[in-house]
C-alpha positions as CSV (number, residue, x, y, z in Angstrom):
1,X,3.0,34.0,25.0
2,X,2.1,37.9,25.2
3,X,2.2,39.5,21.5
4,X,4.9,41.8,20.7
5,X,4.0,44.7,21.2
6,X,1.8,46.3,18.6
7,X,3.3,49.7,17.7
8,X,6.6,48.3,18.1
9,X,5.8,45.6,15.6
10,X,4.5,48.8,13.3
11,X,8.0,50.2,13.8
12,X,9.4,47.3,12.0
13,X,10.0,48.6,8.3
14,X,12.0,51.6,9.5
15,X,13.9,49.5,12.1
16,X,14.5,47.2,9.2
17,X,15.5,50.4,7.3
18,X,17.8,51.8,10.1
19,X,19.5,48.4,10.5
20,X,20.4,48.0,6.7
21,X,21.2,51.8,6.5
22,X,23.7,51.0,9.3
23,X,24.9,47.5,7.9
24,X,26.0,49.4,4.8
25,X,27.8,52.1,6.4
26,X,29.8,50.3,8.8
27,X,32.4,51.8,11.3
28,X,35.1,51.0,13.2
29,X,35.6,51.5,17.3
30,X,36.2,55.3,18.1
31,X,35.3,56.1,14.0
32,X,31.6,55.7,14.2
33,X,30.9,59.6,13.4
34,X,28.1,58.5,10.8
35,X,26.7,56.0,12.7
36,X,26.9,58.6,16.2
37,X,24.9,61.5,13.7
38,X,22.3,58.7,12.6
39,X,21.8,58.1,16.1
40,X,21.5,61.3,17.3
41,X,19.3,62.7,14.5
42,X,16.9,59.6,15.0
43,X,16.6,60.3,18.8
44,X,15.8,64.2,18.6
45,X,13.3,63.1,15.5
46,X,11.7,61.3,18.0
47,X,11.6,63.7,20.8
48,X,14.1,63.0,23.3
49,X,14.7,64.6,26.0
50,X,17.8,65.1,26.0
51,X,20.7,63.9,23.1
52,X,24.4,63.8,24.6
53,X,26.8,63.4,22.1
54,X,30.4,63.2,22.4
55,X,31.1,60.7,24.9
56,X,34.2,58.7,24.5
57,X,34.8,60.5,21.0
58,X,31.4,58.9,18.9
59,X,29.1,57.8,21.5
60,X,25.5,59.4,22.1
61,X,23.7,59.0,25.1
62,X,19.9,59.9,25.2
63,X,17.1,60.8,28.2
64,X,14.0,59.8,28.4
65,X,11.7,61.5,31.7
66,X,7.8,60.6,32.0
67,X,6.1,61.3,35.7
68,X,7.8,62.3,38.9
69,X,9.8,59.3,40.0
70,X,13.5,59.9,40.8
71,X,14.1,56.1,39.9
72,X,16.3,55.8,36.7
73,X,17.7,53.1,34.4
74,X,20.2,52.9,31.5
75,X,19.9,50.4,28.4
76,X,23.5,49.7,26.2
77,X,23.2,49.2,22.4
78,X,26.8,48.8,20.8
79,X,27.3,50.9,17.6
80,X,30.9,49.6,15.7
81,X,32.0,47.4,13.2
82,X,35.0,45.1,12.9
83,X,37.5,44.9,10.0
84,X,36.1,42.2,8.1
85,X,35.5,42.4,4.4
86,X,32.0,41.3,3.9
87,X,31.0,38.1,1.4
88,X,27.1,38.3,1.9
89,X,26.2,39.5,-1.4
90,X,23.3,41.3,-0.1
91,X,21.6,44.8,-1.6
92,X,22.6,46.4,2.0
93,X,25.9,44.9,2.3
94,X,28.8,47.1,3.4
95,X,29.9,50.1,1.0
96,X,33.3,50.5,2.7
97,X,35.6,47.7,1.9
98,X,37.5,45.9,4.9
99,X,34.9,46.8,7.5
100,X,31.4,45.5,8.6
101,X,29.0,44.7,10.5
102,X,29.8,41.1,11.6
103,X,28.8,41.1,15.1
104,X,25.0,42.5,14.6
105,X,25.8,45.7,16.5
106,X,23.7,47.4,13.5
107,X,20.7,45.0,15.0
108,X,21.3,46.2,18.6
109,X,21.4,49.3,17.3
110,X,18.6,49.5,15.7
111,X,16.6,47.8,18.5
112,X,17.1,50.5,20.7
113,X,16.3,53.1,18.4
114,X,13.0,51.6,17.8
115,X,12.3,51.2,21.9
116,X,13.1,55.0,22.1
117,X,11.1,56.1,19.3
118,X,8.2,54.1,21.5
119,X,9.0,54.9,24.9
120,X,9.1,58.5,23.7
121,X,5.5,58.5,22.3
122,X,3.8,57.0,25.1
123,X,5.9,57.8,28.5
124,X,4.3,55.1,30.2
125,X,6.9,54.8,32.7
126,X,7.4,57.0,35.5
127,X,11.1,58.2,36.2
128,X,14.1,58.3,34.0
129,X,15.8,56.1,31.4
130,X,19.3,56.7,29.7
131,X,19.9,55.5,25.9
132,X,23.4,54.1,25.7
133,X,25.0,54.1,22.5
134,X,28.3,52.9,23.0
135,X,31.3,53.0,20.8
136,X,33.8,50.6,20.0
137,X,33.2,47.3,22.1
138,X,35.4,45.3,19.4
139,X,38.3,46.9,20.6
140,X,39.1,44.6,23.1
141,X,41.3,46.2,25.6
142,X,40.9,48.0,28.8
143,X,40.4,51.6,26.4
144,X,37.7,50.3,24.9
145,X,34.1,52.2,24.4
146,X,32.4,51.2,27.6
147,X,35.5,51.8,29.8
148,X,36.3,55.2,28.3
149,X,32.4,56.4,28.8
150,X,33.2,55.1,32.5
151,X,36.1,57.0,32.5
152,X,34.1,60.0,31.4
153,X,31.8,60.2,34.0
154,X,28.6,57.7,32.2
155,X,27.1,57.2,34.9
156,X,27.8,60.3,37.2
157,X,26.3,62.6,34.3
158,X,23.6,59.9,33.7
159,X,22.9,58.4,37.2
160,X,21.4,54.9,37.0
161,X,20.1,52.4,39.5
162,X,20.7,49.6,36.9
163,X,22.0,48.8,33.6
164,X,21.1,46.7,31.0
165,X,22.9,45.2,28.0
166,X,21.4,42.5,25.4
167,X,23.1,40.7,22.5
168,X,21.9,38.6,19.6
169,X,23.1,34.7,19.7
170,X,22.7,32.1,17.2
171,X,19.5,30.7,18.8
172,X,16.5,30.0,17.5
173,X,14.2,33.1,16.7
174,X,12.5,34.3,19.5
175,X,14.2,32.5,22.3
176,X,16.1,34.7,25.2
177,X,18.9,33.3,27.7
178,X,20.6,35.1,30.7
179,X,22.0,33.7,33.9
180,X,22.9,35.3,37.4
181,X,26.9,35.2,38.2
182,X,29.9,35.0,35.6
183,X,28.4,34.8,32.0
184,X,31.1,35.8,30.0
185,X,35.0,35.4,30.1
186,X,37.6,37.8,30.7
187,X,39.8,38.2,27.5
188,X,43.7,38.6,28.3
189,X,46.6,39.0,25.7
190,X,50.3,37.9,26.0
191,X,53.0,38.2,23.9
192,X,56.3,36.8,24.5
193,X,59.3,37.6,23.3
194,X,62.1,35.2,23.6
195,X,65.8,36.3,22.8
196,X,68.6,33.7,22.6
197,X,71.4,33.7,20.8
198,X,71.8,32.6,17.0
199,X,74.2,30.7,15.1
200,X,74.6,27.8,12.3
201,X,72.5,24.8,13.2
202,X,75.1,22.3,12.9
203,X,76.8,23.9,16.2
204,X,73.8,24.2,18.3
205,X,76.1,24.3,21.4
206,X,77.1,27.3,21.1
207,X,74.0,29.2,21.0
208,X,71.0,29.4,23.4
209,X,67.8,28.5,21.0
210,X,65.1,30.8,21.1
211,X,62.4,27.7,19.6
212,X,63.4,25.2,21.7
213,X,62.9,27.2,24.5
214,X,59.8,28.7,23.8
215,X,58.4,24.7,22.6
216,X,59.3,24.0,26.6
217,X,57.0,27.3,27.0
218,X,54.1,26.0,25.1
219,X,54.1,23.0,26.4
220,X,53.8,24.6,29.6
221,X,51.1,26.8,29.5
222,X,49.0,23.8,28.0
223,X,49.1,22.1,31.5
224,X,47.7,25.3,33.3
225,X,44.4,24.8,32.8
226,X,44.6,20.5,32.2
227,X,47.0,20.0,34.9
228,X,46.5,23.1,37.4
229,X,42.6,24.1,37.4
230,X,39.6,22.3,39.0
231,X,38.2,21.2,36.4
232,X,35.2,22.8,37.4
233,X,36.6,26.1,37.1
234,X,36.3,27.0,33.5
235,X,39.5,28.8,31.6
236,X,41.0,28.9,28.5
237,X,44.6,29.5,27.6
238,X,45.3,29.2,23.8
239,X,48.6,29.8,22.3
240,X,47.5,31.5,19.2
241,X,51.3,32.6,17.4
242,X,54.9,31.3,17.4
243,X,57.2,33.0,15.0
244,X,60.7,31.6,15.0
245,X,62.9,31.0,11.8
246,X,63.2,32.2,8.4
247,X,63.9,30.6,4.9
248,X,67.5,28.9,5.6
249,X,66.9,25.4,7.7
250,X,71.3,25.5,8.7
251,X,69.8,29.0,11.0
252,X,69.5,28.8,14.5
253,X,67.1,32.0,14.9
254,X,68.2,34.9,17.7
255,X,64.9,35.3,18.7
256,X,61.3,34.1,18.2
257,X,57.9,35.2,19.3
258,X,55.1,33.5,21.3
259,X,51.5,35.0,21.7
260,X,47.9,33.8,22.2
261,X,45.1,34.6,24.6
262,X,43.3,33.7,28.3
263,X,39.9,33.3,29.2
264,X,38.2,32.9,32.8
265,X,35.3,33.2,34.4
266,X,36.3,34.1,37.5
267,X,38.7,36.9,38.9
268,X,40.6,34.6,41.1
269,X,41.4,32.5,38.6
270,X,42.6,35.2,36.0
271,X,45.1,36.3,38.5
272,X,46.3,33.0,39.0
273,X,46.7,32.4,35.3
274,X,48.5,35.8,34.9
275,X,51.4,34.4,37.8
276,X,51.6,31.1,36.5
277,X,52.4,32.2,33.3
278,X,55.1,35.0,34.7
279,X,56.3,32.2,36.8
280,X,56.6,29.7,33.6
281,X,58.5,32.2,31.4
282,X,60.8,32.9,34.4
283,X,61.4,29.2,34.6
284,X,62.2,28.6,31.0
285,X,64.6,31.3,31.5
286,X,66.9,30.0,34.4
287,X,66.9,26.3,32.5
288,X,67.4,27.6,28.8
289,X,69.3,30.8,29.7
290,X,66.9,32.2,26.5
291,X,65.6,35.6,28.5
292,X,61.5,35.6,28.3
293,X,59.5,39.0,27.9
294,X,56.4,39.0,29.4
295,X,53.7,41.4,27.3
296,X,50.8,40.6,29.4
297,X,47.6,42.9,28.4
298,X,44.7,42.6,30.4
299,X,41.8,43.4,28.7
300,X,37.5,42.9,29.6
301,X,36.8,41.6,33.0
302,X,34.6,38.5,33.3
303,X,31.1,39.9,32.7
304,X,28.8,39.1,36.3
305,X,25.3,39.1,35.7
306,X,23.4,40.7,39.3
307,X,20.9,37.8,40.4
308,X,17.8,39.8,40.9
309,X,18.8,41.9,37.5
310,X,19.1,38.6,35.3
311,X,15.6,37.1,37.8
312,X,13.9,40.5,36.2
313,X,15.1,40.5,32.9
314,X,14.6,36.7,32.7
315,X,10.7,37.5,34.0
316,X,10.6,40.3,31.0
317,X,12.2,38.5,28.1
318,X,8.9,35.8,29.0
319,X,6.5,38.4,28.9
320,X,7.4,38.5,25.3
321,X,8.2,35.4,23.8
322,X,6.9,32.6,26.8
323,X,8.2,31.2,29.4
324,X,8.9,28.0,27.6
325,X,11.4,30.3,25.7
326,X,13.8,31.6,27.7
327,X,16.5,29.6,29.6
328,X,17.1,31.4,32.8
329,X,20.4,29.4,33.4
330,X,21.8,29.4,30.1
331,X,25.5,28.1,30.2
332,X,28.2,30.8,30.8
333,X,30.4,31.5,27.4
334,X,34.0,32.3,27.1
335,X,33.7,35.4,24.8
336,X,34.0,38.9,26.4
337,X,32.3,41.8,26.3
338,X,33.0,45.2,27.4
339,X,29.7,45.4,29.0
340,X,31.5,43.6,32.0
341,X,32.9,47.1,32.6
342,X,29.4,48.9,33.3
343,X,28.3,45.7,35.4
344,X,31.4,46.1,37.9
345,X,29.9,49.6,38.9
346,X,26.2,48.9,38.6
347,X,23.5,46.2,39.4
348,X,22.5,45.1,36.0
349,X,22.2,41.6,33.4
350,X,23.0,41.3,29.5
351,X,20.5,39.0,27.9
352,X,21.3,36.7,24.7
353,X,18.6,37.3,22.4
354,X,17.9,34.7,19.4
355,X,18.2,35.2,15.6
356,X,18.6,32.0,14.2
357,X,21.2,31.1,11.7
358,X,23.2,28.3,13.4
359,X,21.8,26.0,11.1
360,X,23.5,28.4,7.9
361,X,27.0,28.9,9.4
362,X,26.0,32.5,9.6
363,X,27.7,33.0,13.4
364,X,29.3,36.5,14.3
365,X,32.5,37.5,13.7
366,X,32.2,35.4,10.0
367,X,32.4,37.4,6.5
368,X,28.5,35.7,5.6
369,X,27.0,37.0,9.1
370,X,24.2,39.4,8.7
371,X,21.3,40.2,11.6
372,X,18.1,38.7,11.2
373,X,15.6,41.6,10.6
374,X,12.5,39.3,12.0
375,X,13.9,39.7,15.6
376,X,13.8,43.5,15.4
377,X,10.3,43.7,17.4
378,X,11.1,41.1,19.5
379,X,14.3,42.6,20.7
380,X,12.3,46.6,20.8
381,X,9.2,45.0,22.7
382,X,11.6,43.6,25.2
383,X,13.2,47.0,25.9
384,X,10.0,48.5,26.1
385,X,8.8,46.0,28.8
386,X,11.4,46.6,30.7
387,X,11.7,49.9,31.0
388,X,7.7,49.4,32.0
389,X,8.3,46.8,34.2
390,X,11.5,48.4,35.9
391,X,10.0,52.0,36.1
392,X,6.1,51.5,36.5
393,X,3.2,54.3,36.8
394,X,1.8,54.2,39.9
395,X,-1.9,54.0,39.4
């Protein structure tokens, strides 16, 4: 195992200060204007080339140049918050009720800062790398952070061979996986609205129920995945919401609504998934006579890992912690990530680094989570490295 590296281990009291400064002031997606200064001030503090700010409202992207090479990379750190109000107790915990850092972008942030601040003392790379600080990845839809900076001209303002993306996971400390192809699901939305038509519940005859036809509906799209997949061909589809009804039980309701979420790993089988379930809801129409609306909101694609990218990054992350410690085929997960977005128009792999915790409950997305500070260096010395490793001096 090859020691973190020793400067960036230095930097670990003011990445663990940057981190908690950022844990307390949390942000939400497209609102991270104190978080997008903070950046920005850190990165012009360290001597940055260049600090772009601006980019899909709060985002901040900043250049690095050592040598002559023309070769350049970009690394992604996510910057927002989610609206969760926070039950840690800690000193840093967050100031602003309702919102917080539950996902550890304050971590990833922080990471990166602390690679820059290295990278910039020492230039021992030869080319160009771009410092990502994306907003808003929670958002969830297909306006979120990533696509906006896509939208905005990332990478033709920025031009990368590669890009890189890395996020914590409830692993043990100082353990890395990654694996080439799908390694994250696409995360698709429906809502359906079912309209009927009401009456008193002792005449059910002379209505059209909205609940029993959207109980035929459920049922349904429970069999897609059990009854219509391979079943090597991992998917999700989870009704999540069925609103029908009020307080009287002599009511047959008018309407009712039915929403819930659908996760692949593969495009083919998204699209699929999208017609069955138009195809269902027409269906239930013609044998309830209860008209369906389909609300069907596509939002990240399944994130693709490049094969040589995740080979390299793989090759990096054991540089740092040993081979022995990073799992090069770790199994795919059905979470998104907007990172997916950047990885449809560039070569490029997102790592999962470890931080512990599984064995405290403390997983993201949770009101107790909070980023382990100990994997600061580890996640900095792996940045560094790879910018090294992707962009070496000739000589």
């Amino acid at each position: 195992m090859v020691p973190i590296v020793n400067r960036v281990a230095g930097l670990q009291a003011e990445m663990t200060a940057w981190r908690r400064h950022l844990h307390a002031h949390p942000e939400l997606g497209f609102e991270e204007h104190g978080t997008s200064a903070f950046v920005a001030d850190k990165l012009r503090g360290f001597g940055v080339d260049e600090v772009h700010t601006g980019m899909a409202g709060t985002g901040v992207v900043g250049v690095l140049r050592a040598g002559s090479g023309r070769r350049s990379i970009a690394l992604r750190a996510d910057i927002d918050a989610l609206p969760i109000h926070e039950h840690t107790g800690l000193a840093w915990a967050s100031t602003h009720p309702g919102r917080m850092h539950a996902c550890g972008h304050d971590g990833h942030t922080a990471m990166l800062l602390g690679a820059a601040r290295y990278l910039a003392e020492t230039r021992n790379f030869d080319g160009t790398v771009h410092l990502v600080f994306q907003p808003a990845e929670e958002v969830g839809g297909c306006d979120s952070g990533g696509a906006r900076m896509l939208a905005e001209g990332l990478f033709e303002r920025f031009p990368s061979e590669a890009v890189y993306g890395l996020h914590n996971h409830p692993t043990p400390v100082g353990s890395f996986g990654v694996r080439p192809g799908p390694a994250l699901a696409s995360n698709d939305d429906f809502v359906l609205t079912l309209r009927g038509k009401g009456g008193h519940a002792a005449r059910p005859h002379l209505g059209r129920d909205p609940l029993a036809a959207g109980c035929q509906l459920v049922a349904a799209l429970q069999n897609l995945v059990a009854r219509e997949l391979d079943p090597l061909d991992s998917a999700v589809v989870s009704v999540t919401r069925f609103h029908c009804g009020g307080e009287a039980l002599n009511v047959i309701a008018g309407s009712a609504e039915i929403a819930g979420t659908i996760r692949t790993l593969r495009p083919e089988t998204r699209a699929t998934l999208e017609r069955r379930l138009r195809e269902i809801a027409s269906g239930i129409e013609a044998a309830t006579g209860v008209t369906v609306e389909v609300d069907y909101r596509r939002g990240y694609p399944p994130l693709h890992n490049h094969a040589a990218e995740a080979s390299k990054v793989a090759a990096v992350a054991a540089e740092i912690v040993g081979d022995g410690n990073v799992d090069p085929a770790t199994p795919p997960l059905m979470a998104a990530e907007d990172f997916a977005f950047m990885l449809e128009r560039k070569p490029g792999a997102y790592v999962l680094m470890g931080i512990g915790g599984a064995d405290e409950g403390k997983f993201v997305h949770t009101p107790i989570y909070d980023f382990n500070d100990e994997a600061l260096p580890i996640g900095a010395s792996y940045w560094v490295r790879l910018v090294e490793r992707s962009l070496p001096r000739s000589g």
